[in-house]
C-alpha positions as CSV (number, residue, x, y, z in Angstrom):
1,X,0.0,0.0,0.0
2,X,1.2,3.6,-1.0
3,X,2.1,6.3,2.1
4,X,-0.9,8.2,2.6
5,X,-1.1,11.5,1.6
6,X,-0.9,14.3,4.2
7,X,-4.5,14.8,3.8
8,X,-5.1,11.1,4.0
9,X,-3.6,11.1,7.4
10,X,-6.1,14.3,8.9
11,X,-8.7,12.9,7.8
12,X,-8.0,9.6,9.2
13,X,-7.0,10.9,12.4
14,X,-9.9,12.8,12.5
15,X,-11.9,9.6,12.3
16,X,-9.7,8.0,14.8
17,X,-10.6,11.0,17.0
18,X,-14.3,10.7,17.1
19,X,-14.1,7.5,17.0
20,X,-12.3,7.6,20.6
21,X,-14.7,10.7,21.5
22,X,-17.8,8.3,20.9
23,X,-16.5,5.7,23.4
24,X,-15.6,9.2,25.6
25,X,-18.7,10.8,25.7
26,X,-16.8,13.4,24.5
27,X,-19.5,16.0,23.4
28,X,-16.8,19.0,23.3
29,X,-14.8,17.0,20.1
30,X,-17.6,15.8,18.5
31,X,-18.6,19.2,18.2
32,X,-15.7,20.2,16.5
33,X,-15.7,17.5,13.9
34,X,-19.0,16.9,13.1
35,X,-20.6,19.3,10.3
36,X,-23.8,20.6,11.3
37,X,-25.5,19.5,8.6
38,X,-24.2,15.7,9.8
39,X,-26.4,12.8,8.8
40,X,-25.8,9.9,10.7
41,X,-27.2,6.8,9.8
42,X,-27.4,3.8,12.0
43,X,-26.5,0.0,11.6
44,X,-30.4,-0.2,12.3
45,X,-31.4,2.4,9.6
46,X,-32.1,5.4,12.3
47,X,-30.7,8.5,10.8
48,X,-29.4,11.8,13.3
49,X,-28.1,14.6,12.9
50,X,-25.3,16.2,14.8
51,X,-27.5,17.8,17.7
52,X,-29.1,14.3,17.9
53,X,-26.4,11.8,18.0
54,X,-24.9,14.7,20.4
55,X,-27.6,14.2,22.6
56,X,-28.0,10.8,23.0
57,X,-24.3,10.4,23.8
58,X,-24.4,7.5,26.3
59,X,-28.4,8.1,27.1
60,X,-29.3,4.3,26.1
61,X,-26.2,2.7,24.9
62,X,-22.3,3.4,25.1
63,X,-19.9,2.3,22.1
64,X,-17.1,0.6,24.0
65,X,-14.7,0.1,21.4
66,X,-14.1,0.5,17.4
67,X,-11.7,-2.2,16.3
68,X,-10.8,-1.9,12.3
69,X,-11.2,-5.1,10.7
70,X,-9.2,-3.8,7.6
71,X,-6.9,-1.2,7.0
72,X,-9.5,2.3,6.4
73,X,-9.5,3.2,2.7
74,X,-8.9,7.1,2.7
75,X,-9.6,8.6,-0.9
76,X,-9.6,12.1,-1.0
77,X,-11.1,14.0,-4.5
78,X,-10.3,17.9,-3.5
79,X,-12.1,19.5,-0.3
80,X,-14.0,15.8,0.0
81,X,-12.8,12.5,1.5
82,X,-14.4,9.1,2.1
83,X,-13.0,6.4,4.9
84,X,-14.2,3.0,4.4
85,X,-13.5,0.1,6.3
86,X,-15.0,-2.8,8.6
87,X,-15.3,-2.2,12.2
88,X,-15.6,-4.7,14.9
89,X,-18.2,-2.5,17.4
90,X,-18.8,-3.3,21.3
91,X,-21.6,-1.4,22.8
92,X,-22.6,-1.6,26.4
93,X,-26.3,-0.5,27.3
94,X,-26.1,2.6,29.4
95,X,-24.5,2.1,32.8
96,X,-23.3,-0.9,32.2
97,X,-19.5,-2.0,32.0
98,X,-19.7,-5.0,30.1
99,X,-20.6,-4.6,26.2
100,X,-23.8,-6.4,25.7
101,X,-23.8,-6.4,21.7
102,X,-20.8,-7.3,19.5
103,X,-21.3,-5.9,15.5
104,X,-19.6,-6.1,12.6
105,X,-20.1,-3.5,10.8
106,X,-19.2,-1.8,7.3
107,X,-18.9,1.6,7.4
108,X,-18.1,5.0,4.9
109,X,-17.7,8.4,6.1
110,X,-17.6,11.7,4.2
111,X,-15.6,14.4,4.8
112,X,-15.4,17.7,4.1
113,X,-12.7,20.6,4.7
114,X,-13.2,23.4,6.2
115,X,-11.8,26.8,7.2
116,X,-11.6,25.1,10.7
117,X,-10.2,21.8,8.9
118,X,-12.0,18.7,8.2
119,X,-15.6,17.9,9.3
120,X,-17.4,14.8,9.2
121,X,-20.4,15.7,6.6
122,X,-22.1,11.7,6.7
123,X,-21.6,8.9,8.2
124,X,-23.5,5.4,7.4
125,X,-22.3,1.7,9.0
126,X,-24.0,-1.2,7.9
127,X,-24.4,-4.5,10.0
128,X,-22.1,-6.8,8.4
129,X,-23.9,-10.8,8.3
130,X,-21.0,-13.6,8.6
């Protein structure tokens, strides 16, 4: 595989970031990376927006852990990028410490850069069968 470009490697840190601010609850860095016209669509078919998926940070469920089942795919076509990969997903219901539900999941995100650098525009994972 080639080295990524440098905008290959923010955007896939950014991923990585709200990927780990998911499992945080982290409301403050979500903020920052998610567009505000996010659409967030669910391994169930529920779509959000940013103020929704936001809110329901850790109100019914908690993601536990993202665990790439594949290198991420980065392409990046001028001020847009897609990641693609399969993720291995643990979610605990809220309060609880153990995960209760184990996914595998396929999942594309867009990007889009920004004066304040990139920001997630739509995100869509898709429950994976064996």
């Amino acid at each position: 595989m080639a080295p990524r470009t440098n905008d290959e490697q923010l955007v896939l840190a950014a991923e990585l970031r709200r990927r780990a601010a998911m499992i945080a609850l982290d409301a403050a860095t979500l903020e920052a990376l998610l567009s505000d016209r996010l659409l967030h669509i669910h391994t169930h078919g529920q779509i959000e927006t940013k103020a929704e998926v936001i809110a329901s940070l850790g109100r019914t469920m908690r993601f536990m852990a993202f665990e790439p089942l594949k290198p991420e795919t980065v392409v990046v076509e001028g001020d847009v990028a897609v990641v693609t990969t399969e993720l291995a997903v643990a979610i605990a219901r809220a309060g609880e410490a153990q995960a209760a539900i184990n996914l595998r999941t396929c999942v594309s995100a867009v990007w889009t850069r920004t004066p304040l650098g990139w920001r997630q525009l739509a995100y869509h994972a898709a429950r994976l069968t064996d």
